[in-house]
C-alpha positions in Angstrom: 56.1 1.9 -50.0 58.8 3.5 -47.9 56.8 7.3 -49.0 53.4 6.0 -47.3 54.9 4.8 -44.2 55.0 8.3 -42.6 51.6 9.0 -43.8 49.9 6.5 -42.4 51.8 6.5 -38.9 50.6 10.4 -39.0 47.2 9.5 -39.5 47.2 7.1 -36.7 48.4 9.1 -34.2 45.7 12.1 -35.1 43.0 12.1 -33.5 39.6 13.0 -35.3 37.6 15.3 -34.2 34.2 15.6 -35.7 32.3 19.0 -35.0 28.8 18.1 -32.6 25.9 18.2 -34.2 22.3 18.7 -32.1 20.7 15.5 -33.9 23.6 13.8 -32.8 23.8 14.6 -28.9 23.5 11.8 -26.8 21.6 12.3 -22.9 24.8 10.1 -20.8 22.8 9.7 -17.5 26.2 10.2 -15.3 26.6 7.4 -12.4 24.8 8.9 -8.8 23.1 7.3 -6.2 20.1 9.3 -6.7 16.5 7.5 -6.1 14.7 6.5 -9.2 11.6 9.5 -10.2 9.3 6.5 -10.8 7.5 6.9 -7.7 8.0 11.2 -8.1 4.1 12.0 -7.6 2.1 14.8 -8.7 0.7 17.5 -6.1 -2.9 16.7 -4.8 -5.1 19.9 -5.8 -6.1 21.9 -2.7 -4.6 20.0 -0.3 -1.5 20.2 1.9 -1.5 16.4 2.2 1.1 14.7 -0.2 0.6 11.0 -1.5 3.0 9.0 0.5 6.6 8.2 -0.4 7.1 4.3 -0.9 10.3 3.5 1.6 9.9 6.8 3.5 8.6 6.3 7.5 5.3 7.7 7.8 4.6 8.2 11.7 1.0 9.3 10.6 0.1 6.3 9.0 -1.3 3.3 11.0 1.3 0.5 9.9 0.3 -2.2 8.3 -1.4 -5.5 9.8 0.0 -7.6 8.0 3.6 -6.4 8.0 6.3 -6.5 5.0 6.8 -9.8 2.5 9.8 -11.5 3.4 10.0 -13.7 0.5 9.5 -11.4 -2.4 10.8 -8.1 -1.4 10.0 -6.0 -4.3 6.4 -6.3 -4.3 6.5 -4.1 -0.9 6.3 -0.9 -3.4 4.0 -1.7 -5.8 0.5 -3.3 -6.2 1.5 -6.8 -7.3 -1.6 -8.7 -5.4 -0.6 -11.9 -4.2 1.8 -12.7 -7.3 5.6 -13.7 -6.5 8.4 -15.7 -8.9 7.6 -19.1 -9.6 10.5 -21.4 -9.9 10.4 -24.5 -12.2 12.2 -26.8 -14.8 12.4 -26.6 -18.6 12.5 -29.9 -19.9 13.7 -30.7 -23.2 11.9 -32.8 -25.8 14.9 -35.0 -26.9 17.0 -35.9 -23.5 14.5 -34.7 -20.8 17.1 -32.8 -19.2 15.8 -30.8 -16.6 17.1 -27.1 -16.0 15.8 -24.7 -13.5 14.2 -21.9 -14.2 11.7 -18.9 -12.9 8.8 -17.0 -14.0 8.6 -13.2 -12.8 5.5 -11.7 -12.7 4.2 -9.3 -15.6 4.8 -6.0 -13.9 4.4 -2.5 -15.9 4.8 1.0 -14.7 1.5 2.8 -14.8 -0.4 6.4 -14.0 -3.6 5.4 -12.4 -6.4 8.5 -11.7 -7.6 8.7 -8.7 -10.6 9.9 -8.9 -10.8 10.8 -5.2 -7.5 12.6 -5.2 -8.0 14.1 -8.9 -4.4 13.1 -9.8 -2.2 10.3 -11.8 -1.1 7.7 -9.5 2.5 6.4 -10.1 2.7 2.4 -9.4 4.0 -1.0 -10.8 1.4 -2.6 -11.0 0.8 -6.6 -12.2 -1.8 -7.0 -15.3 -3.8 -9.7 -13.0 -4.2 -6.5 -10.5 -4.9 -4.3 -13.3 -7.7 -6.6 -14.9 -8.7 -6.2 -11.2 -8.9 -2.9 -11.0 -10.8 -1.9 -14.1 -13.9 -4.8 -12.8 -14.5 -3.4 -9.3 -14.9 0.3 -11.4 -11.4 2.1 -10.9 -8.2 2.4 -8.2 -10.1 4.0 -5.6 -12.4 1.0 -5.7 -9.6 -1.4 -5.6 -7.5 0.4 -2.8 -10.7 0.8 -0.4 -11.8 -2.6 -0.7 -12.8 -4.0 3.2 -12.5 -7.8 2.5 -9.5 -9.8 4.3 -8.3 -11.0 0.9 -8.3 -7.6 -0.8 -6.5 -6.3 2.7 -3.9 -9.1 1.8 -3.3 -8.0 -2.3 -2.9 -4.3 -0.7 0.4 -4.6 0.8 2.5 -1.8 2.4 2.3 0.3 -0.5 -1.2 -0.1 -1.5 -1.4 0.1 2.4 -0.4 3.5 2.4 -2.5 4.5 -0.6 -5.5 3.5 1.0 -5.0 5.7 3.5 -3.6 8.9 1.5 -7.8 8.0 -0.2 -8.9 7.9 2.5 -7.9 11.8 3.8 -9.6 13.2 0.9 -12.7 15.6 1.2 -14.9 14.4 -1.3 -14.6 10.3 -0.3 -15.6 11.6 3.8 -18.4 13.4 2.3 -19.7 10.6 0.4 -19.0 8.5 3.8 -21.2 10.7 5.5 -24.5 11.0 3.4 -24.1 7.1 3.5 -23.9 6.7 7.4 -26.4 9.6 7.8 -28.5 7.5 5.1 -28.2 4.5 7.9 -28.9 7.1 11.0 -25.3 6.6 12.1 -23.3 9.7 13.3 -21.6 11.8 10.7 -17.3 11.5 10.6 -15.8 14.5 12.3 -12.8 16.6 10.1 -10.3 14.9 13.1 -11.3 11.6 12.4 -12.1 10.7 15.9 -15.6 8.9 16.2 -18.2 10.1 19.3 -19.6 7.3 20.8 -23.6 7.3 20.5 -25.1 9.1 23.5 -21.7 10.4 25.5 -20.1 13.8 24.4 -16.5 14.5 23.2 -15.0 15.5 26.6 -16.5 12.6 27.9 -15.4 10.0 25.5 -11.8 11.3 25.7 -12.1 10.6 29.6 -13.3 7.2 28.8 -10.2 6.4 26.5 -7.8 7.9 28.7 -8.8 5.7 32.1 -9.0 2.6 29.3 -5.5 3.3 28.3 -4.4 3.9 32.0 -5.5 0.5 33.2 -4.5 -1.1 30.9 -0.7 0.5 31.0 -1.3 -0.6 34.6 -2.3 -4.0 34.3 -5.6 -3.7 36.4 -8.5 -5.7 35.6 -11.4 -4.4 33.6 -14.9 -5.4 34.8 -17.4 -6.4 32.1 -20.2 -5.9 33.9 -21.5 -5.9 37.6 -23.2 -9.2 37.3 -20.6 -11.1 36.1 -19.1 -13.1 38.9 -22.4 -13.9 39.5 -22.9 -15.2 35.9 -19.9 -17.8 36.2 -20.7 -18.8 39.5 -23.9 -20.0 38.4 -22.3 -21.6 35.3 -19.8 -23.8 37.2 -22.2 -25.0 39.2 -24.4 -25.9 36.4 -22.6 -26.4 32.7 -25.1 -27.1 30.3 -27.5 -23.8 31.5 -28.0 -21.6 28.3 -26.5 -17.9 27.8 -30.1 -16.9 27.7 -31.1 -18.3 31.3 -27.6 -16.6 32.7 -28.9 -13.1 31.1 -32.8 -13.8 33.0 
């Protein structure tokens, strides 16, 4: 007994080493403050234009109307729709204890092509908004959609998606034929809109005196006969728009 002590004291104080083998090798991802390359888009094909970062400020694009969620943060960089965590009890069968608890959404990551941009789309992106997606015919679809609901699913990051669609060559060429189809002026490369019947030059002196008045508080005219107009309806109420306009 006395012969095995020094052994086994010796063999607890080596320490193994075992030689590395390739199958073996483990990838450690070492502790950083890095960003996560979830959101690390592809380059857009012939374009200078990247797609948008998530959290970076964008001065170029309009910000959105609606403005951040306060309640359920996280849905501010991805296309969640209108879903947020439910909260609740779980009741059991034998006591009916009640114990709170919440329900997340069902959130994946996913590529979605763009068939506008010709590239894989990195999102999260809620099943209920995917079931969406693949009804109304693809992300494009889904991201340009002009209804006030749709507007509200968007949020700031399918906000700034839109947008990044909306830059591409091939969707203002389609928005063209379609307006020229109605007899409507065709989009200009700068995106600014000439008014019907005035030139450029002239339109930019239009917008410049708005935008002076109205840094300067002055009062805008409608029209010439217009203190006419309301003279004659506070004198008599219940005359029609139509009699005011003879």
């Amino acid at each position: 007994m006395s012969a095995l002590l020094p052994s086994c004291l010796r063999a607890a104080t080596t320490t193994l080493r075992l030689r590395p083998s390739p199958q073996a090798t483990l990838a450690l991802r070492p502790f950083s403050t890095t960003p996560s390359t979830l959101y690390k888009q592809p380059r857009v094909p012939k374009s200078k234009i990247p797609i948008p970062s998530v959290s970076a400020p964008h001065p170029e694009i309009p910000p959105y109307p609606l403005g951040p969620r306060q309640t359920y943060h996280q849905s501010n960089t991805g296309l969640y729709g209108t879903a947020s965590i439910r909260f609740g009890n779980k009741v059991s069968k034998r006591n009916e204890v009640k114990t709170r608890r919440k329900w997340r959404p069902n959130v994946h990551h996913k590529r979605l092509w763009s068939e506008s941009l010709k590239v894989f789309v990195r999102t999260r992106v809620t099943t209920r908004v995917l079931r969406t997606i693949d009804k109304v015919g693809g992300l494009d679809a889904y991201l340009l959609g002009i209804k006030p609901a749709r507007i509200q699913e968007l949020g700031p990051w399918g906000w700034r998606l839109r947008w990044r669609i909306m830059q591409a060559p091939s969707l203002r060429k389609k928005l063209n034929e379609e307006r020229e189809k109605l007899g409507l002026p065709a989009i200009p490369v700068d995106g600014m809109m000439p008014m019907e019947g005035v030139s450029a030059a002239e339109a930019g002196n239009m917008m410049a005196e708005t935008e002076k008045m109205l840094a300067g508080d002055e009062e805008i005219a409608l029209g010439e006969e217009s203190g006419e107009q309301e003279e004659a309806f506070m004198r008599e109420p219940n005359m029609k728009v139509k009699d005011l306009q003879a």
